[in-house]
KOLNUFI-27172 format. One record per atom (N, C-alpha, C, O): residue number from 1; atom name; x, y, z. Coordinates in steps of 0.02 Angstrom, whole numbers. Last residue first. Layout:
% KOLNUFI-27172
   seq   atom       c1       c2       c3
   NUM     CA        X        Y        Z
...
END
This chain:
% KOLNUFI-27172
   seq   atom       c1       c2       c3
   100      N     4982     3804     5890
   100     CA     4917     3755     5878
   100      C     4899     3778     5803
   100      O     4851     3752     5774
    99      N     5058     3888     5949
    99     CA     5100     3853     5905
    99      C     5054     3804     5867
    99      O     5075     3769     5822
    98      N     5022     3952     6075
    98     CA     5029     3979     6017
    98      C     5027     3941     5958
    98      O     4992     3963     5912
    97      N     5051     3864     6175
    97     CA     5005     3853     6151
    97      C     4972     3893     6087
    97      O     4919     3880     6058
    96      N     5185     3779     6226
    96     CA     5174     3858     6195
    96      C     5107     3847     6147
    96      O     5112     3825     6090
    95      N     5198     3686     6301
    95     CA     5241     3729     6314
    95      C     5224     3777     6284
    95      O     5245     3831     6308
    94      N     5027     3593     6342
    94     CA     5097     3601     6281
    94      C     5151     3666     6300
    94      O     5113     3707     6326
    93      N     4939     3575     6426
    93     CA     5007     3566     6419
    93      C     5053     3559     6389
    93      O     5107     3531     6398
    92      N     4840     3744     6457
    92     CA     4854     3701     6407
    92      C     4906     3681     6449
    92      O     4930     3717     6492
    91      N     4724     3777     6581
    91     CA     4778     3791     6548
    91      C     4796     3726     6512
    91      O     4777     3670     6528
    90      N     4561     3816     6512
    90     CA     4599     3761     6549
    90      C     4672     3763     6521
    90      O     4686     3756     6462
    89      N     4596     3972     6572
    89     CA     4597     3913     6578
    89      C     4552     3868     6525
    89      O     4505     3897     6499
    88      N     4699     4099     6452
    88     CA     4603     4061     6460
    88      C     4622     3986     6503
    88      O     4656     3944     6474
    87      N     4777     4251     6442
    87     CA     4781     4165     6448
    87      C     4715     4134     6489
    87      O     4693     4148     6544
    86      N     4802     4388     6334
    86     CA     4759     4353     6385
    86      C     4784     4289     6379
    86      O     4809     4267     6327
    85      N     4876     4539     6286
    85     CA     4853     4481     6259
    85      C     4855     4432     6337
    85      O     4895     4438     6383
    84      N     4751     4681     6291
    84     CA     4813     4673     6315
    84      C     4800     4575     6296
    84      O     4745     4547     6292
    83      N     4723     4849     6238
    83     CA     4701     4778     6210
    83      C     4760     4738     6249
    83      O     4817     4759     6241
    82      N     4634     5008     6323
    82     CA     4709     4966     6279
    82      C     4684     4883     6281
    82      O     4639     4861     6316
    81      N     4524     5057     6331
    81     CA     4588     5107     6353
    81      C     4647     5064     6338
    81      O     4704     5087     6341
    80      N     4380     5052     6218
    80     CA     4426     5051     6265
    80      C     4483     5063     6283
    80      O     4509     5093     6236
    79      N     4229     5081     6177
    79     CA     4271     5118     6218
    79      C     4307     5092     6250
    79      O     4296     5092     6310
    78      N     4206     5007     6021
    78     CA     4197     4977     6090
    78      C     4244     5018     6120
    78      O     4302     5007     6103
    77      N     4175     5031     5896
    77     CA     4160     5079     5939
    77      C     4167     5048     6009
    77      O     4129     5068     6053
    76      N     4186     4912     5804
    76     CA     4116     4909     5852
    76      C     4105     4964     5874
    76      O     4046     4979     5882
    75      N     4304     4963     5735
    75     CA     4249     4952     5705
    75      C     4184     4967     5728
    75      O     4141     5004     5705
    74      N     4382     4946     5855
    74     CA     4369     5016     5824
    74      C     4301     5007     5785
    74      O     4251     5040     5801
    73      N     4384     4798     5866
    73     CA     4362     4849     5930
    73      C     4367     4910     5884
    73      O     4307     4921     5890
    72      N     4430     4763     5757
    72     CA     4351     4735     5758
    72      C     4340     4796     5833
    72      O     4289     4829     5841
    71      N     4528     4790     5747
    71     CA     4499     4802     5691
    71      C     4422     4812     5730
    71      O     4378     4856     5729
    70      N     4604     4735     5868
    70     CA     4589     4796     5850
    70      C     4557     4823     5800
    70      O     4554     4885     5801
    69      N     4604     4600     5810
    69     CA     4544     4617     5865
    69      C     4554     4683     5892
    69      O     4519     4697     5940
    68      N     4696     4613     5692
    68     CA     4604     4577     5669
    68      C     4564     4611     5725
    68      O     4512     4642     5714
    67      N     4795     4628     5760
    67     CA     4790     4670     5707
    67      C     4697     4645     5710
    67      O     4651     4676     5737
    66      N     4801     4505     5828
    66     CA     4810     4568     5870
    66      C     4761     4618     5834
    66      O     4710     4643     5856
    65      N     4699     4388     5803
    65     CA     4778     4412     5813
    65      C     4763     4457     5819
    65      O     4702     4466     5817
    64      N     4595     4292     5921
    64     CA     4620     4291     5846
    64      C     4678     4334     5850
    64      O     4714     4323     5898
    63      N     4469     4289     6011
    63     CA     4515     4246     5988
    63      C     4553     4273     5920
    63      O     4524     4266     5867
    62      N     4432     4425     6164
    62     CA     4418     4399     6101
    62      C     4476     4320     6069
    62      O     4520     4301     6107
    61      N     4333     4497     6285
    61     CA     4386     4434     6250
    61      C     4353     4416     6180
    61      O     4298     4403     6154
    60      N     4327     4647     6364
    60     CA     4283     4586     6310
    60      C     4332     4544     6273
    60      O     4369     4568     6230
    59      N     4290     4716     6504
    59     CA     4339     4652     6490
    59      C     4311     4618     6411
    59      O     4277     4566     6408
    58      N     4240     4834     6579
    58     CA     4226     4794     6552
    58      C     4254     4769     6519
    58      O     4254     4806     6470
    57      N     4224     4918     6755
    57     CA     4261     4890     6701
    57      C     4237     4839     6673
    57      O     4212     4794     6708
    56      N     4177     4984     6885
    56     CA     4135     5009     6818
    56      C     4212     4995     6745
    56      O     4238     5036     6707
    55      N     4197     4927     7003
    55     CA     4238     4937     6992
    55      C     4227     4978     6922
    55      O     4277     5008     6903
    54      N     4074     4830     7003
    54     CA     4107     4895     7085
    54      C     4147     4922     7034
    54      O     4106     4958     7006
    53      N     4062     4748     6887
    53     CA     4014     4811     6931
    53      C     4050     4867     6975
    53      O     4050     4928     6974
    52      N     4147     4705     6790
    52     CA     4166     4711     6861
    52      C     4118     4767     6896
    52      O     4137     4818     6925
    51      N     4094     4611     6660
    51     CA     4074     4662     6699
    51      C     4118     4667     6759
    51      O     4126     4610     6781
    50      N     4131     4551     6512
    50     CA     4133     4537     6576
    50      C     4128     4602     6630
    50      O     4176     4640     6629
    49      N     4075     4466     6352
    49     CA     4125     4521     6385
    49      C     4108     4514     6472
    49      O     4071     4468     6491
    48      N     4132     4373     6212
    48     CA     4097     4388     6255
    48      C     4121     4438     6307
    48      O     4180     4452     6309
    47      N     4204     4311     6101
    47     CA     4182     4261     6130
    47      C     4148     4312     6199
    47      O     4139     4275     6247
    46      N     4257     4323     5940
    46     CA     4202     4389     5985
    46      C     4177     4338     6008
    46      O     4137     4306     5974
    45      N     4369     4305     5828
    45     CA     4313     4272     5850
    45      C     4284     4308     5931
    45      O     4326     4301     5975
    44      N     4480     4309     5677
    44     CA     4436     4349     5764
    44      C     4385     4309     5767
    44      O     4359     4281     5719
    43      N     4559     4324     5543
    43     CA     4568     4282     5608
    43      C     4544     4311     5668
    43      O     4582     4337     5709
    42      N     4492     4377     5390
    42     CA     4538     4394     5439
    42      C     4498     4338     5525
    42      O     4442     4326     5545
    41      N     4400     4342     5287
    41     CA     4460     4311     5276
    41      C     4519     4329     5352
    41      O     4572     4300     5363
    40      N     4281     4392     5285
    40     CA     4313     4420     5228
    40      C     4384     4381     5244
    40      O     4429     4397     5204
    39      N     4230     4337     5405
    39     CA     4188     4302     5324
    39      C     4238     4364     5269
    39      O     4219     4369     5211
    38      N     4284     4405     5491
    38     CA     4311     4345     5486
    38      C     4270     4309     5418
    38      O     4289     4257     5390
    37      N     4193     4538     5475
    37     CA     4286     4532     5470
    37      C     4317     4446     5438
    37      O     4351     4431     5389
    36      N     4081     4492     5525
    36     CA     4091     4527     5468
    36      C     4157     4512     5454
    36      O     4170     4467     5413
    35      N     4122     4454     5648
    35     CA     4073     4406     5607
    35      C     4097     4398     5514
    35      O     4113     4356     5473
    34      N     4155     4553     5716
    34     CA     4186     4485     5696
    34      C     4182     4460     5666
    34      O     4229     4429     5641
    33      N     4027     4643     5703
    33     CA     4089     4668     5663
    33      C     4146     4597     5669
    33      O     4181     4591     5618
    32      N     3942     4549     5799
    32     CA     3939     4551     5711
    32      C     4003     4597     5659
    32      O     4018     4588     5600
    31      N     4026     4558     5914
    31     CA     3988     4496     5874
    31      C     3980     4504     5801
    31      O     4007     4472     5755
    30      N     4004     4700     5912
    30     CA     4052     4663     5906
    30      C     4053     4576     5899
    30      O     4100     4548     5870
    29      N     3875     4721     5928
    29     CA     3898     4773     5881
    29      C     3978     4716     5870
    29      O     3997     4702     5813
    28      N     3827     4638     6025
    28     CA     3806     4640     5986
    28      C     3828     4668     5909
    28      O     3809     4649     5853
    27      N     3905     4703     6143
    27     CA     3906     4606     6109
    27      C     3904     4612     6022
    27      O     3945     4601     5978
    26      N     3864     4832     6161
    26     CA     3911     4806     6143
    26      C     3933     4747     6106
    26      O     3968     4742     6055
    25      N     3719     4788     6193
    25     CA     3709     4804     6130
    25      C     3790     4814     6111
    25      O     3800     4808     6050
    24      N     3757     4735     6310
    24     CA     3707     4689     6272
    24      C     3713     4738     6198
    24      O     3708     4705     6146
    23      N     3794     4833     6390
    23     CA     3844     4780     6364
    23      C     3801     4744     6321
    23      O     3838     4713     6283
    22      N     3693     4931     6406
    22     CA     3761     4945     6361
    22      C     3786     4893     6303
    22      O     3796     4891     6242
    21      N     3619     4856     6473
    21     CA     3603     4872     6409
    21      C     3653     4915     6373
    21      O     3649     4929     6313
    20      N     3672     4856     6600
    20     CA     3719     4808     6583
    20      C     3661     4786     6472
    20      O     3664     4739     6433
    19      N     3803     4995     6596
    19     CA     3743     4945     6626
    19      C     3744     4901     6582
    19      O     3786     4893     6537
    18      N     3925     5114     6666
    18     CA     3897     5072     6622
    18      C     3838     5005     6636
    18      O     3839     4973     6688
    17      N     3973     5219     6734
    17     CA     3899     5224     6728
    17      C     3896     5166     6677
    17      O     3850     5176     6638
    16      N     4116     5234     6661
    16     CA     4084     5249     6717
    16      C     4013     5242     6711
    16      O     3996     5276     6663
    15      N     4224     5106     6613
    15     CA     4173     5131     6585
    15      C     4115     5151     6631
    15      O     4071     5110     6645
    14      N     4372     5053     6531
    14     CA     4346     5081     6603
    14      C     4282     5114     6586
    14      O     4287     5155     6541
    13      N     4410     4895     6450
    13     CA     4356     4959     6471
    13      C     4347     5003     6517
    13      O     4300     4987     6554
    12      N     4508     4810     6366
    12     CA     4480     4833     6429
    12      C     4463     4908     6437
    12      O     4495     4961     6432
    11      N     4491     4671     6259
    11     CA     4487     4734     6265
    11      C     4480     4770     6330
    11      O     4428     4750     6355
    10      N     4598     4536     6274
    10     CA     4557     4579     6302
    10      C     4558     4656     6292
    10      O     4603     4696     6308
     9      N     4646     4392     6175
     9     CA     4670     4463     6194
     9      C     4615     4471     6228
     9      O     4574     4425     6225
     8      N     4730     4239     6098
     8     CA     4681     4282     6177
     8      C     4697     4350     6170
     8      O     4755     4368     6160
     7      N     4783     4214     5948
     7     CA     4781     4186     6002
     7      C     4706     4239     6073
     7      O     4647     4258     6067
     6      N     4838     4156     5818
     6     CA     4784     4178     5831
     6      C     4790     4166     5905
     6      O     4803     4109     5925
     5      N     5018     4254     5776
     5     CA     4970     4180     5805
     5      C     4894     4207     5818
     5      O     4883     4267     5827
     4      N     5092     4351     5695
     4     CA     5035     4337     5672
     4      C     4980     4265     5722
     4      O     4927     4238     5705
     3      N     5136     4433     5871
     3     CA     5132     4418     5782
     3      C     5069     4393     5740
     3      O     5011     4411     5749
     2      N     5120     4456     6013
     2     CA     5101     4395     5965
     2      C     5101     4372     5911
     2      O     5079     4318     5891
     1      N     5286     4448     6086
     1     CA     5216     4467     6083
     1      C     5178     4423     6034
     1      O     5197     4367     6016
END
């Protein structure tokens, strides 16, 4: 899993009735609880979130380690049902891109 590497996670959301002034003031709350976190010394970075309309799920990626981007999802209040760790094209060619 991931230990301490900074790496991809996703918060994921099931979130019935959500719009998309939810998600704008989500960003927002989590953008700056990153913000906050990472100017005291911990590894996150709050790169944005993702709608599946039909489906009422919201996806918010983040960069950093596990511990930091559960900080920052409780912090924000961001309703979600588990943090799972993510892979971002452009896939890398190094064998373990952890290791950067």
């Amino acid at each position: 899993m991931a230990g301490d590497a900074a790496i991809e996670f996703v918060a994921e959301c099931l979130w019935p009735d959500v719009h998309e002034d939810d998600l704008r003031a989500l960003d927002a709350r989590a953008g700056g609880e990153s913000e906050r976190l990472a100017a005291r010394g911990a590894s996150v970075r709050y790169m944005g979130s993702l709608l599946m309309r039909e489906d009422e799920v919201v996806l918010c990626l983040f960069h950093g380690r596990q511990d930091d981007v559960r900080r920052v999802v409780e912090a924000a209040a961001i309703p979600f049902d588990r943090i799972l760790e993510a892979a971002c094209s452009p896939w890398p060619t190094e064998p373990d891109r952890r290791s950067r």
